[in-house]
N, C-alpha and C positions, 0 to 999 in steps of 0.2 A: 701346300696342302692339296691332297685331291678332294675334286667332288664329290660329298657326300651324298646318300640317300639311305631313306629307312622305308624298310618293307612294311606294308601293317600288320600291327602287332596288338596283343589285348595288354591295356597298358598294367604294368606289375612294378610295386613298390618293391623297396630292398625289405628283407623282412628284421622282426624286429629283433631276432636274435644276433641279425650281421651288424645294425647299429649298435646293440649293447658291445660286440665286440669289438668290432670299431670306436668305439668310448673308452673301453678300456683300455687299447695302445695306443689310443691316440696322443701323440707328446706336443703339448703347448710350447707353441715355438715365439719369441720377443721378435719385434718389427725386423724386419732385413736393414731398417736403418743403423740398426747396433749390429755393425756388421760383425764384429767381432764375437758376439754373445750368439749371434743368429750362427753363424758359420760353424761354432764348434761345436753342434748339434749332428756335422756332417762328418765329424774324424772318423768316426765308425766306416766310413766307405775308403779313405785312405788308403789299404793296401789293393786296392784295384786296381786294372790298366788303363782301364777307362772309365770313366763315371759320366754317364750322357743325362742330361738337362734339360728336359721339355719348359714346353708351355702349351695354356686353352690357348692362346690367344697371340696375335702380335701384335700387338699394340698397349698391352698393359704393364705397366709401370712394376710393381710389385715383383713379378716374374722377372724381369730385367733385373732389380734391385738382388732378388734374391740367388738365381744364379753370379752376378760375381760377387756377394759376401762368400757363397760355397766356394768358386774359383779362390777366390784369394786364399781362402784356406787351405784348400788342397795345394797350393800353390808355395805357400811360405813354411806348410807345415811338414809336407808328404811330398814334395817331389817333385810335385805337376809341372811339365815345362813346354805345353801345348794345349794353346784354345782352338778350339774348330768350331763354328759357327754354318750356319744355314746362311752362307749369301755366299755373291760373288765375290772368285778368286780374288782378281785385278782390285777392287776395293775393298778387301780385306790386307792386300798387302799391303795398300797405304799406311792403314792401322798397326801394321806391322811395320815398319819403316818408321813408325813413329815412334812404338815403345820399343823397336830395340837397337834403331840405328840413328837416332835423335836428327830423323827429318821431321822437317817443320809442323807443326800442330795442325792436322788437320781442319780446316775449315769450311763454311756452310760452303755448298754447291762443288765443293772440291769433290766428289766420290759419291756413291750410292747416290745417283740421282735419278736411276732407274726406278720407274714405279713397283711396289710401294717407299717411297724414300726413307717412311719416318720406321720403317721396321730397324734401320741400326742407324741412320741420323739423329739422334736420340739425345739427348742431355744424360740418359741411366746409361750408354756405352760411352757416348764422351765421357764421363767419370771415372768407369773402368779401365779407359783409355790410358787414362790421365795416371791411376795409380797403378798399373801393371808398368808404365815408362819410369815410374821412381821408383819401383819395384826391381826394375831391371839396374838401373845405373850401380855400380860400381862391381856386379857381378860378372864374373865370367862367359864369356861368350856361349860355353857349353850349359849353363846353369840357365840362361836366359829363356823368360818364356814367351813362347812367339804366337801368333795372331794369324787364323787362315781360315779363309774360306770354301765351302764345299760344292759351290753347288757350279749348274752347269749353262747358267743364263749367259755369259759376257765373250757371247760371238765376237761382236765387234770387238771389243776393248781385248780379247784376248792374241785377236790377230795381232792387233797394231804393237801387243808386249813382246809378241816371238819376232815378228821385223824388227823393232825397234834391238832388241838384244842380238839380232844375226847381224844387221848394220855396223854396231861397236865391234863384234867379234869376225865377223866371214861374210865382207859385201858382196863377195860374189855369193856364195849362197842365200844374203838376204835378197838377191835378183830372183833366183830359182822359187823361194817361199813367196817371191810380189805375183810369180808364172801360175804357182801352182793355189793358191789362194785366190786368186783372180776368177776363177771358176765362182768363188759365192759373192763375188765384190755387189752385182748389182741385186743382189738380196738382202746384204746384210741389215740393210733396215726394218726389211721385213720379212725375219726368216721363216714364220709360219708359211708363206706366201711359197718360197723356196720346196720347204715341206710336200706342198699342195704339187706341185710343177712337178714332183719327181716321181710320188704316188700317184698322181693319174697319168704318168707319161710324158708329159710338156717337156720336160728338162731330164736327161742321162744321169744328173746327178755327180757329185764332187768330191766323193768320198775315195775314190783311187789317189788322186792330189794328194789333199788333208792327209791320209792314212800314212802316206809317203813321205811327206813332212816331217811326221811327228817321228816315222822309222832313222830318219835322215837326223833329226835331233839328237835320237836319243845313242847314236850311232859318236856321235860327236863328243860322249860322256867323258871317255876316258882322255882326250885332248883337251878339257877344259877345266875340268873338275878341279887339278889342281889350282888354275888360276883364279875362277871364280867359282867354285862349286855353289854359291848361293845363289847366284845371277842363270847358270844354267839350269838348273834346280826349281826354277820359276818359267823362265823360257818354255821348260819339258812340258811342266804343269798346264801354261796356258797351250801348248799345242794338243794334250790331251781334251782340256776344256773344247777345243776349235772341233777336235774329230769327235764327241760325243754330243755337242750338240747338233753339230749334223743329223747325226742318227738320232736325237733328242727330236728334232724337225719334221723329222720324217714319220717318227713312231708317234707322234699325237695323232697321224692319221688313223691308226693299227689299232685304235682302241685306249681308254685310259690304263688298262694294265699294264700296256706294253711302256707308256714313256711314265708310268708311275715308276718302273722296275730298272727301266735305264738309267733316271735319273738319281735312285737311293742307291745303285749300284755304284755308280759313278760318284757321289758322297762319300760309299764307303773304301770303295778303292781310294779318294783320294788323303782319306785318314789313314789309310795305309802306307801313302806314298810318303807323308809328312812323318810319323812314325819312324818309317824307314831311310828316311832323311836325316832326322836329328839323334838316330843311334839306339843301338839296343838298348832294353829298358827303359824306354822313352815312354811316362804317362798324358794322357789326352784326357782334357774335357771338353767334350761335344753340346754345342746347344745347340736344337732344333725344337721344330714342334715337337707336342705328344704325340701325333699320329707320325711322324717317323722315327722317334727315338723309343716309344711303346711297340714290342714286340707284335707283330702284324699279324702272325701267326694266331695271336688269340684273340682280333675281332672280326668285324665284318668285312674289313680290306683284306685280311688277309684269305677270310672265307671266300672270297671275292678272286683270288689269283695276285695280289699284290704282297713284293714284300717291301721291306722297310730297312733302312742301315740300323733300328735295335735288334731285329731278329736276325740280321748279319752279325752282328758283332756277338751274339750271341752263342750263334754257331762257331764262331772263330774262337773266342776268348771264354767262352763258357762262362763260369765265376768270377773269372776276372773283367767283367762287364758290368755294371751295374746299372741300371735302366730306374731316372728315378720321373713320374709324371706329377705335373702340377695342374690344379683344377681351383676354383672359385663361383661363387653362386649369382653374387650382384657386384652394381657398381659403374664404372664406365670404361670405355676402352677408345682407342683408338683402331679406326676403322673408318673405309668405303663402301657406297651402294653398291658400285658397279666396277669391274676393273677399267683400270686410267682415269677413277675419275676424283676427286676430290678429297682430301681424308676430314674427318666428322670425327666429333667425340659422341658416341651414340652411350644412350643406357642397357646396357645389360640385363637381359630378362632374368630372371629367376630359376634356377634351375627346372626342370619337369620333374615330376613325382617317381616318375619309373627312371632315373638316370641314378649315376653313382655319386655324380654332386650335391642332389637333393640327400643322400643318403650320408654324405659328407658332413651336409649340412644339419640336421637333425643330430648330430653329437654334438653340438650346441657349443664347441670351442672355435673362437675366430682366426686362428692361425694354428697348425700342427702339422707335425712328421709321423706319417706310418710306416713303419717297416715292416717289412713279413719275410728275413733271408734269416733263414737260420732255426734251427731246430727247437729253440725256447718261441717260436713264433708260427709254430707249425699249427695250433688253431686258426689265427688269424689267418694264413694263407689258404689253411681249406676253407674256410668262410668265405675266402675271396673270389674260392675258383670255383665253389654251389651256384655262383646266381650270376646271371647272366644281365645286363642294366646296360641301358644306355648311356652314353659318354658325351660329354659338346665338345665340340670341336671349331674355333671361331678363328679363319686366318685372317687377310687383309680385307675380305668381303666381308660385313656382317648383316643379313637383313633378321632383325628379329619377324620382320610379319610372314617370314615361312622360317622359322627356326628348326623347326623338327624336321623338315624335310631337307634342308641345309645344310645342317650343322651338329646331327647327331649321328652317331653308328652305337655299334650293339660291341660289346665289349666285356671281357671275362679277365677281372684284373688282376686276380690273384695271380695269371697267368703274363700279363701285359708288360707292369711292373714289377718293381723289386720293392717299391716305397714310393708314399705320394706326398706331395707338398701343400697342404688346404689354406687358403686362403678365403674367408667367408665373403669380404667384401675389398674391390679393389678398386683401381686408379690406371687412366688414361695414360699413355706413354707423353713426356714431352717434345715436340720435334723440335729439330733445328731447322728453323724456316720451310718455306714453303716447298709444300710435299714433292710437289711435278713443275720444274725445272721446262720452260720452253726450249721445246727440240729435242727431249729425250726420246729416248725410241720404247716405244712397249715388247720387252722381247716373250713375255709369256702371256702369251693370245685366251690359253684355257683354265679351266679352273678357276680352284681362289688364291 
C-alpha cells in the first residue's frame, strides 16, 4: 500500500438517495464459511479473464475466507487455473510446489518470513493451501491450478533462485551470474541503503550486470525449455524480480509515484508472464489490496500520478477484467504500529461519516455483493459515480489515532470498481506463529 493522505475537505455524507439505492441491490451474502453457498453468488463473473480480489485491510480474516470461497469456484466451476497474489515470488512458489508438485506441507518459519509475516502465514491461506493441493491431485497437469506471486520485494532470495538453478543447469554461467550479481552482494540486506548510494552518487549502480543477466537467461529459452520449461520459467521470473527491484531501490528516492508505478507495473507484467506461461486462454484470479486492484484512475492515487495493476488490466483486458473491492466498518484486524515492529490485534474504528463504508454501513445488511456491470444496473452505477466519499484503506500499519490522515483517500466508485463485497463487522487474521523471525531483513523501508 502507499502512503495515504487527505487534503482538507468539508466533511459530506453519502446522500440519501445513494443509500436507498444501494439498499436496493444490495444482495445478502451467507458467511464465507459456507463456502459453497458463499461462492455461487460469484458465477455471474465466470466468463472473465481475470477477476481481481481486494481487500481494506491485511490482516482480516473474513477477506481471506472470502476470496478463496470465490477462488474455489471460479476454480472448479469456470476454468480458473491461476492464483496471483500480492507477495513474493520465491514464497509463493513454495505454495506452489506444494499444491501442485506434492512438496512437503509447508511449515511455520519455512517462507514469508519477511515482515509483515502474518499477511499469507495465515491459518485462512494454509486452508486454501491445503484444498487447492486436493483440488489438484489426480488432474492433469494442464488443468492444474498454480500459486504465484507478484510483487517485487525478494532481492535476496531471488538471487540465490537464479544461481541456484544456473548451477544444476550451466556452472559455468552460474560463475558469470556470482560476477555480475556481486555488484549488489554487500547491500542485499539492506537494499534501501543501496538505493540511497546510487541517487546521491556514492555507488555507479548495478543495473548493467542485473539487465545482462536477465538478457543472458532469457537468451537460454529455447535450450532449456524443452527440458525443464518450469524450472526455467522461475529462474527468468526471479531474474526479472532482481532487475526491478534494483530500480524498485533506486525510485523510492524519485518520489512515491515513481516506485508506486514500478512496482504495479511489475505485478502486472508479471500476471502477464504467468498467463503467457500456462497457455492461451489461461484465466487468473488476483488478490491484492483495494488500492491496487480498484482502478487508480478514479481516486485520489490516481489524481495523484499513480497507477495500479486494476487500471492496467483494465486498459488491457477491458470487460474481460473484473475489478471487485471489499470494505467493512468494525471489528479487529490484524495489524502493526510501526513497520518491523510487532503485529497487534487492534480494534477497528468505525467507519467516518463522509466515507463510502459508512454509507455501506447505513443499508443496515451485515454481509452483501454489489454489482453495478451491466445495463439492468445502470442506476446504481451513475449513483456510484455522483459522489465522491472517502474510502479506508488499512495495510499492515494501522494507527487509528490519525486514521483520517493515514488511511483514507477520496474515491469515485462507481468508477473504481465493478462490485463491492461489505462485510459490517470482522475478525483478525490468525498467524502462524510469531510474526518476525530473528534475522529477517526488512526489504520495504517505506510506506505501509
Amino acid at each position: 500500500m502507499a502512503s495515504i493522505s487527505v487534503q482538507a475537505r468539508t466533511e459530506r455524507t453519502a446522500s440519501d438517495s445513494l443509500i436507498e439505492t444501494l439498499r436496493q441491490h444490495a444482495e445478502p451474502l451467507p458467511s464465507p464459511d459456507s463456502q459453497e453457498a458463499f461462492g455461487g453468488f460469484f458465477d455471474r463473473f465466470g466468463d472473465a479473464q481475470i477477476v481481481l480480489l481486494g481487500e481494506a485491510t491485511h490482516g482480516t480474516s473474513e477477506f481471506y475466507k472470502a476470496r478463496a470461497a470465490i477462488t474455489r469456484r471460479l476454480i472448479e466451476h469456470h476454468g480458473f487455473t491461476v492464483v496471483a497474489v500480492e507477495a513474493d515470488w520465491p514464497d509463493a512458489a513454495r505454495i506452489d510446489g506444494y499444491v501442485r508438485h506434492h512438496a512437503p506441507r509447508p511449515r511455520r518459519g519455512e517462507s514469508f518470513v519477511r515482515f509483515p509475516t502474518w499477511m499469507w502465514r495465515n491459518a485462512e491461506v494454509l486452508a486454501f493451501a491445503d484444498w487447492l493441493r486436493g483440488y489438484n491431485e489426480g488432474m492433469p497437469d494442464v488443468a492444474k491450478a498454480s500459486f504465484h506471486g507478484l510483487d517485487v520485494y525478494s532481492l535476496t532470495e531471488s538471487i540465490h533462485s537464479v544461481l541456484e538453478y544456473l548451477d544444476k543447469v550451466d556452472p559455468e554461467e552460474a560463475a558469470m551470474a556470482r560476477w555480475r550479481y556481486g555488484c549488489l552482494t554487500p547491500w542485499q540486506d539492506d537494499p534501501a541503503r543501496y538505493g540511497r548510494a546510487v541517487v546521491t552518487g556514492a555507488h555507479e549502480g548495478c543495473e548493467e550486470g542485473i539487465s545482462a543477466q536477465l538478457a543472458r537467461l532469457l537468451r537460454m529459452r529455447l535450450d532449456t525449455l524443452q527440458e525443464d520449461g518450469a524450472a526455467w520459467f522461475d529462474a527468468a521470473q526471479n531474474a526479472r524480480i532482481v532487475r526491478e527491484a534494483e530500480r524498485y531501490y533506486r525510485a523510492i528516492y524519485q518520489g512515491a509515484a515513481a516506485s508506486w508505478n514500478l512496482r504495479d507495473r511489475h505485478m502486472f507484467n508479471t500476471l502477464e508472464a504467468v498467463i503467457a506461461h500456462r497457455g492461451a486462454g489461461t484465466k487468473a484470479v488476483v488478490w491484492a489490496h483495494n488500492s491496487h486492484i480498484g482502478d487508480s484512475s478514479a481516486t485520489a492515487m490516481g489524481w495523484n500520478g499513480e497507477f495500479n495493476i486494476g487500471q492496467l488490466c483494465r486498459v488491457s483486458y477491458g470487460s474481460d477484467a473484473v475489478l471487485i473491492g471489499f470494505g467493512t466498518d468494525t471489528g479487529t484486524v490484524a495489524a502493526a504500529s510501526d513497520w518491523g515492529a510487532d503485529m497487534l490485534i487492534k480494534t477497528v474504528r468505525p467507519a467516518r461519516l463522509d466515507s463510502w463504508e459508512h454509507a455501506f454501513r447505513q443499508t443496515g445488511f451485515a454481509r452483501t455483493l454489489t454489482e453495478w456491470r451491466g445495463r439492468d444496473k445502470q442506476q446504481l452505477a451513475e449513483a456510484l459515480r455522483e459522489e465522491t466519499l472517502l474510502e479506508r484503506a488499512i495495510g499492515v500499519i494501522y494507527r487509528p489515532e490519525t486514521e483520517h490522515s493515514s488511511h483514507y483517500f477520496e474515491a469515485v466508485m462507481g468508477d473504481q470498481f465493478d462490485a463491492w463485497v461489505w462485510f459490517e463487522q470482522t475478525t483478525a487474521v490468525t498467524p502462524l506463529g510469531h510474526e518476525k523471525p530473528q534475522g529477517a531483513p526488512e526489504t520495504y523501508p517505506f510506506g505501509l
